[in-house]
C-alpha positions in Angstrom: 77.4 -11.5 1.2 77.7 -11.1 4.9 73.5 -11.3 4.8 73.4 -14.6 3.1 75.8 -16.1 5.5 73.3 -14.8 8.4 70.4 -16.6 6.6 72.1 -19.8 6.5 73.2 -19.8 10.4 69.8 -18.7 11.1 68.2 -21.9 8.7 70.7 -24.2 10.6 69.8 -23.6 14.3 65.9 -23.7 13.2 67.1 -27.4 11.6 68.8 -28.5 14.8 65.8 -27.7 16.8 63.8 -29.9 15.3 65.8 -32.4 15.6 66.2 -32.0 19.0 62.1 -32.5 19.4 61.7 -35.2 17.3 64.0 -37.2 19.4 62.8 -35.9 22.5 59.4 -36.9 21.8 60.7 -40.3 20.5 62.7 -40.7 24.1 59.5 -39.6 25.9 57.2 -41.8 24.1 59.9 -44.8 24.2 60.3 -44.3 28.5 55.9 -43.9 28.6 56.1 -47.5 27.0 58.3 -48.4 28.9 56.9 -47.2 32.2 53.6 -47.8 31.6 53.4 -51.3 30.3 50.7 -52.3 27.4 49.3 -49.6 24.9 45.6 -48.8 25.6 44.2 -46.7 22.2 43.2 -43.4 23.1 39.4 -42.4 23.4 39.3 -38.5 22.8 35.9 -37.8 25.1 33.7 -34.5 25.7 31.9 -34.6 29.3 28.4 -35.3 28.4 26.1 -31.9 29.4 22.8 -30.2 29.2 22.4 -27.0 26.3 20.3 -25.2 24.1 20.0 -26.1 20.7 19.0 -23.9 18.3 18.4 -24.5 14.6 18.2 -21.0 12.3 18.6 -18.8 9.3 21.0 -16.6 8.8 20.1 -13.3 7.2 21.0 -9.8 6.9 18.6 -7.0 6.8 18.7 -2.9 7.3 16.7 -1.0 10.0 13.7 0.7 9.2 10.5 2.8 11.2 7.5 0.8 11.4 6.0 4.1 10.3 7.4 6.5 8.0 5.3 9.2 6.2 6.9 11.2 3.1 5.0 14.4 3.2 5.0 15.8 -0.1 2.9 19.0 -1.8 1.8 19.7 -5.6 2.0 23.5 -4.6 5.1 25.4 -6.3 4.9 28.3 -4.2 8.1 29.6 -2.8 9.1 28.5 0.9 8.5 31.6 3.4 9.7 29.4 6.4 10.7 26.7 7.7 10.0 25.5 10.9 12.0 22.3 11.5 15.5 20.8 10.8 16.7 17.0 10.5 16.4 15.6 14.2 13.6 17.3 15.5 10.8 15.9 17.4 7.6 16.7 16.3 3.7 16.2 16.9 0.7 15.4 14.8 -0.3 18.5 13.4 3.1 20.4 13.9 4.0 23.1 11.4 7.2 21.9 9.5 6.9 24.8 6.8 5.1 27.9 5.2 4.5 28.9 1.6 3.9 32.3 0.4 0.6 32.6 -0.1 0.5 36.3 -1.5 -0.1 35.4 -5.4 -3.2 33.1 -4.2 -4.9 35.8 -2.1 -4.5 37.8 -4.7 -6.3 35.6 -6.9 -9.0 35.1 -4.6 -9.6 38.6 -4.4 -9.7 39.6 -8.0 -11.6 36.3 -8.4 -14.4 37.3 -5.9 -14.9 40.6 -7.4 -15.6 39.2 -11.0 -18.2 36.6 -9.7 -19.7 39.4 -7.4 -20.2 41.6 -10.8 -21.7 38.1 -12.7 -24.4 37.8 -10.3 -25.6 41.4 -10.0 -25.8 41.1 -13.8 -27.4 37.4 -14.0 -30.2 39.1 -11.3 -30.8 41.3 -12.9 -31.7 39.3 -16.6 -33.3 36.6 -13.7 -35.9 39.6 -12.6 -36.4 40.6 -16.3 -37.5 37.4 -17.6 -39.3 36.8 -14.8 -41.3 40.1 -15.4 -41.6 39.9 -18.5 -43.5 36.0 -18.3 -45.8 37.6 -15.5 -47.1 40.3 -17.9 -47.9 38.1 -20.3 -49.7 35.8 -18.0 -51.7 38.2 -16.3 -53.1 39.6 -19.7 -53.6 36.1 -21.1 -55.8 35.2 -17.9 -57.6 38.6 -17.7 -58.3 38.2 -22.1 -56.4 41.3 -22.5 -54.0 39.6 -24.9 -54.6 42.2 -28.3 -53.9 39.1 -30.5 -55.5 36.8 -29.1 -58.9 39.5 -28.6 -58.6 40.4 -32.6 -58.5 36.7 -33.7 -61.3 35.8 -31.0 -63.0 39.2 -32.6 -62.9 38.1 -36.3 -64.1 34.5 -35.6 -67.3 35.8 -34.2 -68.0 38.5 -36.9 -67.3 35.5 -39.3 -69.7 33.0 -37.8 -72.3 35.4 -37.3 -71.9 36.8 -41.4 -72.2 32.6 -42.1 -75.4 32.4 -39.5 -76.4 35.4 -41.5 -75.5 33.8 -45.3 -77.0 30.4 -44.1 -80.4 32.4 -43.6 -80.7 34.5 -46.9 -79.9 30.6 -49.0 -82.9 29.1 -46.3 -84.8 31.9 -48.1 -83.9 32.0 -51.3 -84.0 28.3 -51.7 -87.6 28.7 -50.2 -89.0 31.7 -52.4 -87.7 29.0 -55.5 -89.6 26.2 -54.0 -93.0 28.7 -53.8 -92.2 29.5 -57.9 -92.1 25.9 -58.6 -94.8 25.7 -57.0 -96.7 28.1 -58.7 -95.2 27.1 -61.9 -94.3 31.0 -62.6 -91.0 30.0 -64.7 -89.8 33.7 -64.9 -89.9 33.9 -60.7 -88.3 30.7 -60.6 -84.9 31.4 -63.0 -85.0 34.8 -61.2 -84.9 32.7 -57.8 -82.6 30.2 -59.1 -80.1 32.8 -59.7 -80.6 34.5 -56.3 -80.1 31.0 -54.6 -76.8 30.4 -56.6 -75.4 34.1 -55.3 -77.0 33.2 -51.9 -75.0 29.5 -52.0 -71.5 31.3 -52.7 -71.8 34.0 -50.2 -72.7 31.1 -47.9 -69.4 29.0 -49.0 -67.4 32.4 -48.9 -68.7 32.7 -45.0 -67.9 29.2 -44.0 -64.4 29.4 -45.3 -64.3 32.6 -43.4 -65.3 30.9 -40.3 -62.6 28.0 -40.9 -59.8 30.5 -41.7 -60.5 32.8 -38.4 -60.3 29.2 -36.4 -57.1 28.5 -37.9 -56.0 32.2 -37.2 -57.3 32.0 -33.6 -55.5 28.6 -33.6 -51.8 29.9 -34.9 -52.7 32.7 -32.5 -53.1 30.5 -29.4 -50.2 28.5 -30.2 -48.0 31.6 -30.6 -48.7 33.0 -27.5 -48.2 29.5 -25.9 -45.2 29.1 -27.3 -43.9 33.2 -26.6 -45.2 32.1 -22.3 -42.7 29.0 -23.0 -40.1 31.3 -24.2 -40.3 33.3 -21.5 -39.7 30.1 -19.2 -37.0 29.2 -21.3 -35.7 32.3 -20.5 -36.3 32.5 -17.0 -34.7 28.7 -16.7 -31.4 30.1 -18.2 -31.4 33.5 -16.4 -31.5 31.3 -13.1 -28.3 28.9 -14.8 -26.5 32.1 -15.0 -27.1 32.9 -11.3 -25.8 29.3 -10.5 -22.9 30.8 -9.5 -21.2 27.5 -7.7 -18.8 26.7 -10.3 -17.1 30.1 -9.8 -17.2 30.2 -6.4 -16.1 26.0 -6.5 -12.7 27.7 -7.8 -12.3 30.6 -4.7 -13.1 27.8 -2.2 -10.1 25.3 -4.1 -8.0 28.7 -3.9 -8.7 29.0 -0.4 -8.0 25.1 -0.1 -5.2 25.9 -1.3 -3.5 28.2 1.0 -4.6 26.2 4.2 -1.8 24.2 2.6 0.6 26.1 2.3 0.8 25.7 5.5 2.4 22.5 5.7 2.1 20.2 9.3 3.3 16.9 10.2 0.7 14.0 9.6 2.0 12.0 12.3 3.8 12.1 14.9 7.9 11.4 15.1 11.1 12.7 14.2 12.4 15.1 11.2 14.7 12.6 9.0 15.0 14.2 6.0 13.9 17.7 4.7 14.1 18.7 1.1 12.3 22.0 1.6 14.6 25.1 1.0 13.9 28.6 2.5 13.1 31.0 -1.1 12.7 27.9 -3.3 9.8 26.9 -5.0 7.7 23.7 -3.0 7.5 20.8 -5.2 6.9 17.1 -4.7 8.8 15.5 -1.6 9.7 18.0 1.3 10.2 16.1 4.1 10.5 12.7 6.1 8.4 12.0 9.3 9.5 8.6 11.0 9.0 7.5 14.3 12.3 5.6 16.1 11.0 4.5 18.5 9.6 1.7 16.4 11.5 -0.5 14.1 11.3 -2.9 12.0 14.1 -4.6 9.8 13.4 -5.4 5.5 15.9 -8.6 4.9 15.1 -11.2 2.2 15.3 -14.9 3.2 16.7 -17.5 0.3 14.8 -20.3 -1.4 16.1 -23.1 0.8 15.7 -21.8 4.0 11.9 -20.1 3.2 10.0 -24.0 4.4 11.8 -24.2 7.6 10.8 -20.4 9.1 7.3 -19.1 10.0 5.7 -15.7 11.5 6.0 -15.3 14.9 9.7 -17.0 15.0 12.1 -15.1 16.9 14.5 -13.6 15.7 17.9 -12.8 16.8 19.3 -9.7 16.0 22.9 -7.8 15.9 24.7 -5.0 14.3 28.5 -4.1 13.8 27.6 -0.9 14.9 26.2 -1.6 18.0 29.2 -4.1 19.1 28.4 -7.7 20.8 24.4 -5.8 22.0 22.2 -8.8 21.2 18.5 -7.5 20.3 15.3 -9.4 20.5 12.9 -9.6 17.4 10.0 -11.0 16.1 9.3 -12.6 12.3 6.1 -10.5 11.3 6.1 -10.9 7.2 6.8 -13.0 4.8 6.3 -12.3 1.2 3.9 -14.9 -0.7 5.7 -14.2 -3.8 9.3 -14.6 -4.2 10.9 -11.0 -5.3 10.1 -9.7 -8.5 11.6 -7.6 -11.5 10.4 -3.7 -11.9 8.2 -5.1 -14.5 6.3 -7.3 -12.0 7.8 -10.9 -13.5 9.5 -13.2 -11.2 13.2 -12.3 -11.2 15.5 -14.8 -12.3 18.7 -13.0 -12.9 20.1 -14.5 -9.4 18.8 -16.5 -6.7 15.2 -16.8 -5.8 14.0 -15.2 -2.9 11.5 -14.2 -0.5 11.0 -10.6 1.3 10.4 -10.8 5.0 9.9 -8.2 7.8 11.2 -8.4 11.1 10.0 -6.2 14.1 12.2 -5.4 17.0 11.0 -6.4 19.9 13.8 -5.3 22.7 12.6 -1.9 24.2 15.8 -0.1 24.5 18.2 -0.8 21.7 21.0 1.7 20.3 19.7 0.2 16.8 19.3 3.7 14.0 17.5 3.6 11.4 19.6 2.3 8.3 22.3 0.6 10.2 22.8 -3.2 8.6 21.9 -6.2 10.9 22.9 -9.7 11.2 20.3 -11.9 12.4 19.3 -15.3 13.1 15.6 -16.9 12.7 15.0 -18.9 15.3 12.6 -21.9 13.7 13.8 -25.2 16.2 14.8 -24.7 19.7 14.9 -26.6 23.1 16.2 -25.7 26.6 18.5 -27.9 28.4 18.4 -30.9 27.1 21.2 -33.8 27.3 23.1 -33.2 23.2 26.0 -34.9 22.4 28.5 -34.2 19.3 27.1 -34.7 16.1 29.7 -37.3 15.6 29.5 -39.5 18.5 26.6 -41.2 17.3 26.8 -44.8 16.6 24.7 -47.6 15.5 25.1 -51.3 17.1 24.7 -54.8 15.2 20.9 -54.7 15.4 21.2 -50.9 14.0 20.2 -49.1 17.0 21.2 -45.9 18.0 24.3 -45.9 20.6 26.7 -43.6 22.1 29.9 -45.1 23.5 30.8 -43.8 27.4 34.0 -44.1 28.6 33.6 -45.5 32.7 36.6 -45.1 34.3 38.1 -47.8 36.7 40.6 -47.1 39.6 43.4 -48.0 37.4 42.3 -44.8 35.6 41.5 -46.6 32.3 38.0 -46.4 30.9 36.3 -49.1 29.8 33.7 -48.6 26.5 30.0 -48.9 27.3 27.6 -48.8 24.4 24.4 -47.1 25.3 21.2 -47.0 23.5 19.5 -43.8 23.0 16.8 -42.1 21.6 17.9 -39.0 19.3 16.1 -35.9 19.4 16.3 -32.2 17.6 19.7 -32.1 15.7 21.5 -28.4 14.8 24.8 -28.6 12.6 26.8 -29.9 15.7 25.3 -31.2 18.1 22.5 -34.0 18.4 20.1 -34.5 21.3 19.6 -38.0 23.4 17.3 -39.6 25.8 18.1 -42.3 27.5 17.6 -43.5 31.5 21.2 -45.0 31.4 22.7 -41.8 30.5 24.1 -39.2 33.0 25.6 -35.5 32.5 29.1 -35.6 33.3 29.2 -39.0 31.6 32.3 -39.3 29.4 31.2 -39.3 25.8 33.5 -40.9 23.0 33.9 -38.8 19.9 36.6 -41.2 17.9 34.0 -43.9 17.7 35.7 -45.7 14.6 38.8 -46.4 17.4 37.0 -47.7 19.9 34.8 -50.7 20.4 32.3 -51.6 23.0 34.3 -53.6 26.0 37.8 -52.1 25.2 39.8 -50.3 27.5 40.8 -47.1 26.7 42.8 -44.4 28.2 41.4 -40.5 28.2 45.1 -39.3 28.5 46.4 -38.0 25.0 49.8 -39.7 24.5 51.8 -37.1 22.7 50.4 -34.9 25.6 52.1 -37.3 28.3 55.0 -37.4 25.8 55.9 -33.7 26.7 55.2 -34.1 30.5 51.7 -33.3 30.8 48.2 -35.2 30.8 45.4 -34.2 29.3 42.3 -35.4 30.2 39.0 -35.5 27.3 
């Protein structure tokens, strides 16, 4: 109970305050009046000055390396050593780790033996075949071949035993002819028979003649075909001295253990390693990036992507690195808005465009991964005359105007209305050119209370009201 009662007391005092104020500001207002003679409406004015404008896009990105190389192996030898740890600097060419290499020399060995065995042996058949065509050349040249001498052989007996046949039928045919002749019939059957044996022997010899020509003919073919058998043979005893295949797999073997010797393919620092001392080496093992050079992945919305362009520049900041402003440089902007995993537009939120920004500022305290705020510069200009984007007014005729208050000695200003030209325009301010304009010139903001001739007073009333002027 006694808490309640506090509460009210406390409720009561706030209560009587207030009232106090109100009339206090209705006295002070009441003796200003009084004092002061006629009301003058208040113009609340901004002194009129030169500034930047700038018109951007805002965007958030994260910090990346302009070049970072995943090193990777398809080895699955186990780790021997490793030479490097996350932070370290290293060179092109540096060692970061070593496989074991024991199972491939191995292989190489037993490897080299085998093919080492398969060429003495494919020689050797090589020098064979090659031997054995060479013999049978020679003799075919020299007409020492036996089957080819026996077939040539019996050809000749059997063309001189036709010459031979051909002859006896000339004369029995001949001794018939004389019977005839003579007209001794008994000679002539006798020779008639003798020509008929003498015709058939003659037949039987010419057919010999024709069969030891095909015979010489098989033969000739035979030991054509036996010389390109030997080729044959020759051909495939030098195949199986082509030996390259084999040896194709001891030079991939020995390919192989140059790398297990894994080095850095560029130059820059350790980020990540994946590699683990007695573990078997498989796919990525470390991450080479150099920090020196960054670059920053953001993603600019629909709306804004018309307004920016490469080479803009770029604004950038970071929570983590406090009120450090950073200089950067708009170097990519996707010609595609972002798409799905399966390479279709993505529509599940809203559209955009990948960009790339690199940093341009030397020395920055920026790390890789940090998040970014930035601003894309696309409009800007130096010191120029801008006024509040709501002191702009248009006159009768619908020109362009500001209103300046000119103060008189009396310390009232009177409202001028002067034409101007605008120029670039950001979200609050808006730039004019005009001759008649001056910096330090009192610009009216309230230009719905004021009206071109009217005297106005800079001094906030309420601000007078509680003993203290204010001047716009």
């Amino acid at each position: 109970m006694a808490i309640e009662k506090r509460k009210r007391k406390k409720w009561k005092i706030v209560a009587a305050v207030a009232v106090i104020a109100v009339a206090a500001a209705g006295i002070g207002m009441y003796n200003m009046q009084k004092n002061a003679g006629p009301i003058h409406p208040f113009a609340d004015t901004t002194p009129l000055t030169r500034m930047d404008l700038r018109n951007m896009v805002n965007v958030t990105g994260t910090v990346k390396s302009t070049q970072t190389k995943k090193v990777y192996t398809q080895l699955t030898y186990p780790v021997e050593a490793l030479s490097v740890q996350v932070g370290d600097v290293v060179a092109e060419g540096d060692i970061l780790c070593q496989l074991d290499t024991q199972s491939l020399e191995d292989a190489i060995t037993d490897k080299t033996t085998s093919i080492n065995k398969s060429a003495q042996s494919a020689n050797q058949k090589l020098a064979d075949a090659q031997r054995t065509y060479s013999i049978a050349q020679t003799m075919l040249e020299k007409d020492m071949n036996s089957e080819l001498m026996a077939a040539q052989s019996t050809l000749r007996r059997a063309e001189v035993t036709m010459q031979e046949m051909a002859s006896d039928l000339i004369n029995s045919r001949n001794e018939m002819q004389d019977a005839r002749d003579i007209e001794d019939s008994e000679a002539l059957e006798q020779y008639k028979f003798a020509s008929r044996k003498a015709q058939l022997a003659y037949d039987s010899s010419k057919e010999a003649v024709a069969e030891a020509k095909a015979n010489l003919k098989v033969v000739e073919e035979t030991i054509k075909q036996r010389l390109e058998e030997y080729q044959t043979e020759i051909q495939k005893a030098k195949v199986d001295t082509d030996l390259s295949d084999q040896w194709l797999a001891v030079t991939r073997l020995q390919e192989d253990i140059e790398k297990c010797t894994i080095k850095s393919p560029v130059s820059g620092v350790v980020t990540a390693v994946y590699a683990t001392e007695g573990a078997s080496a498989s796919g990525l093992m470390f991450v080479i990036e150099d920090t020196d050079s960054l670059k920053i992945g953001t993603r600019v919305k629909e709306y804004d992507i018309a307004a920016i362009e490469l080479g803009n520049y770029v604004e950038i900041k970071s929570d983590a690195t406090g009120d450090d402003v950073y200089d950067g440089k708009l170097e990519k902007i996707a010609p595609t808005s972002v798409k799905t995993a399966t390479g279709d537009i993505d529509t599940s939120s809203d559209v955009e465009f990948e960009a790339e920004v690199s940093v341009q500022s030397s020395q920055t305290n920026l790390k890789i991964g940090m998040k970014t705020r930035m601003n894309i510069v696309y409009e800007e200009k130096q010191q120029v005359l801008a006024v509040p984007y709501e002191a702009i007014a248009y006159n009768q005729e619908g020109a362009t105007v500001v209103y300046v208050a000119k103060i008189g000695e009396d310390g009232l200003g009177t409202v001028e209305s002067v034409a101007v030209e605008t120029g670039m325009e950001n979200d609050f301010y808006v730039e004019v050119i005009s001759s008649d304009l001056t910096e330090g010139d009192l610009i009216i903001t309230n230009i719905d209370a004021v009206a071109p001739g009217m005297q106005v007073t800079t001094v906030d009333p309420m601000a007078m009201a509680y003993g203290g002027p204010i001047a716009g």
